[in-house]
C-alpha positions in Angstrom: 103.7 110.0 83.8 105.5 109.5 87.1 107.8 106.8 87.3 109.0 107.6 91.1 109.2 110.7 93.0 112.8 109.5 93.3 113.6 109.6 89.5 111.2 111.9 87.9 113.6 114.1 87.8 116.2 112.0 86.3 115.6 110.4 82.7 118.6 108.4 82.5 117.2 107.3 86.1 113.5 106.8 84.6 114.7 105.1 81.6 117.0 102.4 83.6 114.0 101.8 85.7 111.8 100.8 82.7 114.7 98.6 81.6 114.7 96.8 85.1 111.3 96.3 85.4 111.1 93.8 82.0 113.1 91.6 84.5 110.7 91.2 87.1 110.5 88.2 88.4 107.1 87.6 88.9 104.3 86.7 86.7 101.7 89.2 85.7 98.6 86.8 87.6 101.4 87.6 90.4 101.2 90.8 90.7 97.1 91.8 89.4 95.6 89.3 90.9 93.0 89.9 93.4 92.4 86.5 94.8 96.0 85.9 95.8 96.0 84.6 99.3 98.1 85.7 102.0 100.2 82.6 102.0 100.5 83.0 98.3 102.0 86.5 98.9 103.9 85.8 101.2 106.2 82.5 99.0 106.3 85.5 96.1 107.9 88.3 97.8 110.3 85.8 99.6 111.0 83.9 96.3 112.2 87.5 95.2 113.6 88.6 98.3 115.4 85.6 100.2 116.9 88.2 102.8 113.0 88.7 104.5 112.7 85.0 104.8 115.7 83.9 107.5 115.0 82.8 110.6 116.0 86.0 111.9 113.2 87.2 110.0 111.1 85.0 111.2 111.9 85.4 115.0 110.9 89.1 114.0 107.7 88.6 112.1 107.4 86.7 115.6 108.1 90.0 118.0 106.1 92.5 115.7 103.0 90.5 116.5 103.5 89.3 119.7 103.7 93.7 120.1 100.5 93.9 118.3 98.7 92.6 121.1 99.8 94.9 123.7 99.1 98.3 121.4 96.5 100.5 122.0 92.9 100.1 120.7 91.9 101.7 118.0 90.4 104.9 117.9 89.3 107.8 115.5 89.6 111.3 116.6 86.0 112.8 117.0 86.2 115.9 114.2 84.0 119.4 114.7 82.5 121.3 111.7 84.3 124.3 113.6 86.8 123.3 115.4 89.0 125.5 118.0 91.5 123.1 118.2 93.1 119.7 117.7 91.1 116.8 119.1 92.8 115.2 121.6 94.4 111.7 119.6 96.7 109.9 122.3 97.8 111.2 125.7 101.2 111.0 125.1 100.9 112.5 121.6 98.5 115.0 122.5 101.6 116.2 125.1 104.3 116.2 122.3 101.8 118.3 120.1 101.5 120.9 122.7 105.2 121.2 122.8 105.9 121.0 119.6 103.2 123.8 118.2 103.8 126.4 121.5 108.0 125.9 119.8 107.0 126.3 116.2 105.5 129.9 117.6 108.2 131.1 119.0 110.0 131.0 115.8 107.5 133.3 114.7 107.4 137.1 115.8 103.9 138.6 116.9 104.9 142.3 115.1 106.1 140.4 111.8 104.2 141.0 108.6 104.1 138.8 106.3 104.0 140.8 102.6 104.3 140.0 99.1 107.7 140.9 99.2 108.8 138.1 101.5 110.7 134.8 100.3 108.0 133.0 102.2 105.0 134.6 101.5 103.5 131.9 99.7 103.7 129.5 103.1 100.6 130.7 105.3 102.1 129.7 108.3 98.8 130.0 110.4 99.2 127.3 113.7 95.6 126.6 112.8 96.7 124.7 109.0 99.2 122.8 111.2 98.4 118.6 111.1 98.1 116.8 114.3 99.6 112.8 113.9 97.4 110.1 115.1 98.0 106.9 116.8 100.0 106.7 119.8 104.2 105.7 120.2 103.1 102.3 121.6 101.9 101.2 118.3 103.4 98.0 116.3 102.7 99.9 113.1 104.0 103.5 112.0 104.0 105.6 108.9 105.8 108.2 108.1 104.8 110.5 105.1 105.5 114.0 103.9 103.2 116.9 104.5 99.8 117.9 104.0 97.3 120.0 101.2 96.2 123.1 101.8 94.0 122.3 98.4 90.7 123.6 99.8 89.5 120.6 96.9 91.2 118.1 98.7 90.1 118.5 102.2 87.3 119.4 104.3 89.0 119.6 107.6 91.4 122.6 106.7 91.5 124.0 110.0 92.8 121.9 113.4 93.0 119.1 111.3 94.7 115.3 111.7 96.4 113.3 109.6 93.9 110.6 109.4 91.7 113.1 107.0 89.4 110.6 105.5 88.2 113.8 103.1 91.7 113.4 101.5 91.5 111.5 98.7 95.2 110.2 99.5 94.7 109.7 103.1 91.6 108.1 102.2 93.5 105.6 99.6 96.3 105.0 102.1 94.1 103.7 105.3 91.3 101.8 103.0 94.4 100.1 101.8 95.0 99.3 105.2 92.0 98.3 107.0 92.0 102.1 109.6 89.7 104.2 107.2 86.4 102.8 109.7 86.4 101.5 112.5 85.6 97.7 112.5 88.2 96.3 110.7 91.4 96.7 112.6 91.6 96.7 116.5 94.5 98.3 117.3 95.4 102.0 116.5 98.5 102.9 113.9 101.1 105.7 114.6 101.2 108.3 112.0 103.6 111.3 111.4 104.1 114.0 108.6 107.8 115.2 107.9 106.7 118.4 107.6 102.9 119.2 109.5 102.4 122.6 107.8 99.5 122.6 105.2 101.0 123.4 101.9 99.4 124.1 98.4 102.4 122.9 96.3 101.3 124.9 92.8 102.3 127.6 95.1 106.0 126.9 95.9 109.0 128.6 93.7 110.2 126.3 91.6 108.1 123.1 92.0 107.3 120.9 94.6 110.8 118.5 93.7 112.1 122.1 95.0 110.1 121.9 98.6 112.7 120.4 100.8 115.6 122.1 99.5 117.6 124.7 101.1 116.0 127.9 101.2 112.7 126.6 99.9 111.4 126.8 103.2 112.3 129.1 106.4 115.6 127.2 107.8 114.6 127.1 111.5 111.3 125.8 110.4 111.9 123.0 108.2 114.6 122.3 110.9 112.1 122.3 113.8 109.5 119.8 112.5 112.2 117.4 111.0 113.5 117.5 114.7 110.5 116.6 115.6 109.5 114.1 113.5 112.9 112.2 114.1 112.2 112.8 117.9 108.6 110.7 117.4 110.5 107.9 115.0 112.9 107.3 118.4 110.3 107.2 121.0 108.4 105.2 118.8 107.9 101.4 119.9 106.4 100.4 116.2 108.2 97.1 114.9 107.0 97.9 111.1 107.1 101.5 109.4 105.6 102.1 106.7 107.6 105.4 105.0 105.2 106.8 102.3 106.6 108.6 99.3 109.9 109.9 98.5 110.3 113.7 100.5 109.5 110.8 103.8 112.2 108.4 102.4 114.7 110.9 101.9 113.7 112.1 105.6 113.9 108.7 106.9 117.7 107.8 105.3 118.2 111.4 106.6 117.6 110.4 110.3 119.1 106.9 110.0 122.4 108.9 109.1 122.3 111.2 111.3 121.7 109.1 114.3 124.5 106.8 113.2 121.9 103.6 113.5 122.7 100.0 112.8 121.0 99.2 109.3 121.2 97.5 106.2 119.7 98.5 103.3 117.8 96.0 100.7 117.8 97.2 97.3 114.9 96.3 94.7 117.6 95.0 91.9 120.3 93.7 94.8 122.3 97.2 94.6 122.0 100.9 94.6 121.8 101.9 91.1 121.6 105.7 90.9 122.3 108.7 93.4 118.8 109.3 94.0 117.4 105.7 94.6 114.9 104.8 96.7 115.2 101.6 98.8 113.2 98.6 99.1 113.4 98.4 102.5 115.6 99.2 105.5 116.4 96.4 108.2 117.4 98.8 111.8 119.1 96.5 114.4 119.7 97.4 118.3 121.9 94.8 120.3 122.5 93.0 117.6 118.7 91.9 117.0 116.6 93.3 114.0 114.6 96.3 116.2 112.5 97.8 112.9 111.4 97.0 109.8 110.8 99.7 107.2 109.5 99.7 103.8 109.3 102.4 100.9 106.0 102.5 99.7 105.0 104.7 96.7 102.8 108.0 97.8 99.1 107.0 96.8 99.0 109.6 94.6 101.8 107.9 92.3 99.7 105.1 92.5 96.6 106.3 91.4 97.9 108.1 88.6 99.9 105.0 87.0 96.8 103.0 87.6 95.4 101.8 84.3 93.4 98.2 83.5 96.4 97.6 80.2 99.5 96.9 81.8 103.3 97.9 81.0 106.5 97.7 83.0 105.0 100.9 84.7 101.8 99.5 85.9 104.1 96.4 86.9 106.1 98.6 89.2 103.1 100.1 90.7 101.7 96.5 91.1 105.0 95.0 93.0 104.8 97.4 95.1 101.7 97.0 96.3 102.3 93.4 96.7 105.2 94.7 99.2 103.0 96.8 101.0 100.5 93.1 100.5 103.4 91.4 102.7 104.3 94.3 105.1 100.5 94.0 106.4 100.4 89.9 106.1 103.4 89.9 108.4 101.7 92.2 110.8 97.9 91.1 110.7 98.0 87.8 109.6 96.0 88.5 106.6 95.9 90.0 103.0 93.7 93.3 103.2 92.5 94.6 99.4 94.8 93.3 97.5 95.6 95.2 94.0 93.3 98.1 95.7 95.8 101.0 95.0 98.0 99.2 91.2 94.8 98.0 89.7 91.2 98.7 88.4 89.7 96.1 90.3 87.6 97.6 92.2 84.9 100.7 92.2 85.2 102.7 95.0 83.5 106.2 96.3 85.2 108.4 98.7 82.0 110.7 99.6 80.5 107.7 101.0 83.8 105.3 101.7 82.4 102.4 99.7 84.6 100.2 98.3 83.5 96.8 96.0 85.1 94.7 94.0 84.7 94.7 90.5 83.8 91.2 90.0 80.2 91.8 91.3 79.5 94.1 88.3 81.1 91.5 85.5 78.9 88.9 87.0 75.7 90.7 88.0 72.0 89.1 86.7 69.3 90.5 88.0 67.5 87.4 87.9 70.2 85.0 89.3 72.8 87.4 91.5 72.0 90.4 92.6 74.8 91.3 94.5 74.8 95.0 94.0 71.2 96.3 95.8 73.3 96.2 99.5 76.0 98.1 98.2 73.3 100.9 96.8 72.3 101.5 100.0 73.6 104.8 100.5 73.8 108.0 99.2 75.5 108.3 95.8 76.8 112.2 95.4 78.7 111.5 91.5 76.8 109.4 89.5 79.1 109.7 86.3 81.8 107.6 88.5 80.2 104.6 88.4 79.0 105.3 84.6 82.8 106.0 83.4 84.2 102.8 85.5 81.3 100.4 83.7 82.1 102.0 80.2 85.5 101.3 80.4 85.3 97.7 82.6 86.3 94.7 80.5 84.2 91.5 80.2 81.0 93.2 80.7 78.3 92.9 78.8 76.6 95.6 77.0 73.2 94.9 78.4 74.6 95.0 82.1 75.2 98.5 82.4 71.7 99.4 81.9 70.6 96.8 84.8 72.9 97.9 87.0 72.4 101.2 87.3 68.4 100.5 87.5 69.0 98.8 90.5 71.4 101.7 92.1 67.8 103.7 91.2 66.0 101.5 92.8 68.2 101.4 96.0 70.3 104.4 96.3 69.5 106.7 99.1 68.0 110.0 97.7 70.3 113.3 97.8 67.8 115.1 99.6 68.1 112.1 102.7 71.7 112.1 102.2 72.4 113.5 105.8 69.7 111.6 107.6 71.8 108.5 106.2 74.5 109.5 108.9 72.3 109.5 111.6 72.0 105.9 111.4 73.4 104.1 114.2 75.1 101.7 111.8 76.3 104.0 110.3 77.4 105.7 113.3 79.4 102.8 114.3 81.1 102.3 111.3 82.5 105.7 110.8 82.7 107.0 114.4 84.7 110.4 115.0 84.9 110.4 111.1 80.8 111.3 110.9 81.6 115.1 111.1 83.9 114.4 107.8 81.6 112.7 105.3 78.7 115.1 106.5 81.2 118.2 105.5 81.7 116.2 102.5 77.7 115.4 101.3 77.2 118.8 102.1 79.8 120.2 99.8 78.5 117.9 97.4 75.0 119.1 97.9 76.1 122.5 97.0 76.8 123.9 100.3 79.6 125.6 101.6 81.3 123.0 103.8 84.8 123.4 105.4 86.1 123.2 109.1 87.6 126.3 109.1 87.4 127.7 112.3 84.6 130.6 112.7 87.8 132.4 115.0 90.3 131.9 112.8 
């Protein structure tokens, strides 16, 4: 089970964190509980965390929202089944992805073969699995995380593809949690950047992923060129709050703070650093003498999911504080709580193929008779039955006739697999999903049995 991508590696790390986490100072209603309100976050981190609630702070908090207003609107990148290209994302972007990929060729000779005997050989280095970042430099809110799959499982959009790949079951964790995974939640855009854009299969590197960012994992000039640029996009970036996902993008990040000599102080979960490979809490960036970022380590959703469990120990309690960081990071911003406990907990049922998401309360308190809740959110197609049939079997505080019911009305209301597609023609939801149609009808149709992949019929 991982601990942190930080410590994994490291028992005597692991085993201190376990140790620290029995002192948490926050309740376990605190920390699962889905009906916290935003105020109610806010007083808990601060109670822990006295440092985020100065007035300095709070003449920040001010700025970042104040910034908020004057971003960009949001938009989602219109995706292709076969795609030539990157869609365009931002204007500014779309000119720093031009320069960046026509570089990254150069470092690659036309006459070179690539052969088994190569160090690299198990890179595919192809410009069409490179990742475009979304969002635009002018936004209040950035995130910075590590690279992307080139698990033809865990995307549809393996060719030309952008970061915001709601077929990724990560990607698709990580904007639910934040309101940017459809389009009528939030109404300005979010900047979003990979450490390292190449499409990577990690059961394929030597020695392990904890190995990827080493020296000599990767081709030098490379790994070199895209940090570059990915430090080049965190300076030119105007985003008051950063988001840095995951610890190859924390290790980045402290990377580039060093490097670029920058004002900072670091807050540490337990008050200090307690081992070499630590991962902050947080990192406060100043400029003039006023607090210019704030940044916040956040767990990779993939840690997340698999600590997730509905029995908690100190490691689900981990999981769950940090969430309720990531809870504050996005009150501060937005001015309210979005999902809380969505990524730590089992409280809710969710269904990428379709992005659904429901809390689980309307299943422990569905009647047929009295409260059917449930018949709107059955409305759609449902492409994995035995989801929903594992999540009741194992929900608490159901009761044993309520299963049955529940899945007669998903019968009774669930949009047929053969009119699965037709269900995206809908102008609702059309709206809803916007340039993301192109993704969930790659993904019914994979379902469906088809082959479905935006691999580009030139490449």
């Amino acid at each position: 089970m991982v601990i942190d991508d930080a410590v994994a590696e490291d028992p005597e790390a692991a085993r201190a964190e376990r140790e620290l986490w029995l002192y948490l100072p926050f309740t376990d209603q605190e920390l699962t509980d889905t009906t916290l309100s935003s105020e109610e976050v806010v007083r808990m981190v601060e109670r822990g965390y006295p440092a985020l609630a100065t007035s300095a702070m709070a003449d920040f908090y001010q700025s970042a929202r104040e910034h908020l207003s004057t971003s960009p609107p949001l938009t989602i990148s219109v995706r292709e089944k076969y795609p030539t290209t990157w869609p365009t994302t931002n204007t500014a972007m779309d000119g720093y992805w031009g320069q960046a990929t026509d570089a990254e060729k150069a470092l690659h000779p036309p006459d070179h073969q690539v052969d088994s005997t190569d160090d690299f050989a198990w890179l595919d280095m192809s410009g069409r699995l490179l990742v475009k970042p979304c969002g635009s430099p002018n936004d209040s809110l950035m995130v910075l995380s590590s690279y992307p799959t080139a698990d033809v499982n865990l995307t549809v959009h393996l060719a030309y593809g952008t970061i915001d790949d709601m077929s990724n079951p990560s990607m698709w964790l990580l904007y639910s949690k934040m309101g940017f995974h459809v389009a009528d939640i939030r109404e300005h855009s979010m900047f979003h950047v990979d450490v390292f854009p190449q499409r990577i299969d990690r059961k394929t590197v030597p020695g392990g992923e904890a190995t990827l960012f080493r020296a000599g994992t990767l081709p030098t000039q490379l790994r070199r060129h895209w940090q570059e640029y990915a430090f080049k996009i965190i300076s030119c970036s105007e985003a008051k709050v950063l988001l840095v996902v995951g610890g190859i993008a924390a290790k980045a990040y402290m990377t580039y703070i060093q490097e670029n000599e920058i004002e900072h102080t670091v807050l540490w979960t337990f008050g200090k650093k307690r081992f070499e490979q630590e991962i902050p809490l947080a990192w406060l960036q100043f400029e003039a003498g006023k607090i210019r970022r704030l940044a916040f380590a956040i767990p990779h959703p993939e840690a997340f999911s698999r600590n997730r469990a509905s029995v908690l120990t100190d490691i689900q309690r981990k999981f769950a504080f940090r969430e309720r960081i990531f809870d504050y990071c996005l009150v501060q911003l937005f001015g309210k709580i979005h999902l809380p406990c969505f990524l730590s907990t089992t409280g809710y049922a969710y269904q990428l193929s379709t992005g659904s998401i429901l809390e689980m309360s309307p299943f422990r308190n569905f009647d047929a008779k009295k409260n059917d809740t449930l018949s709107d959110h059955f409305r759609r197609p449902t492409l994995d039955t035995a989801s929903l049939d594992k999540t009741l079997e194992r929900t608490s505080r159901i009761d044993e006739k309520q299963p049955k019911a529940i899945l007669k009305v998903r019968a009774a209301n669930n949009v047929k697999p053969s009119d699965a597609l037709t269900y995206y023609q809908r102008d609702d939801v059309k709206r809803k999903f916007t340039g993301c149609i192109a993704t969930y009808i790659l993904m019914t149709s994979k379902a469906l049995g088809g082959k479905a992949s935006s691999i580009s019929k030139a490449g």
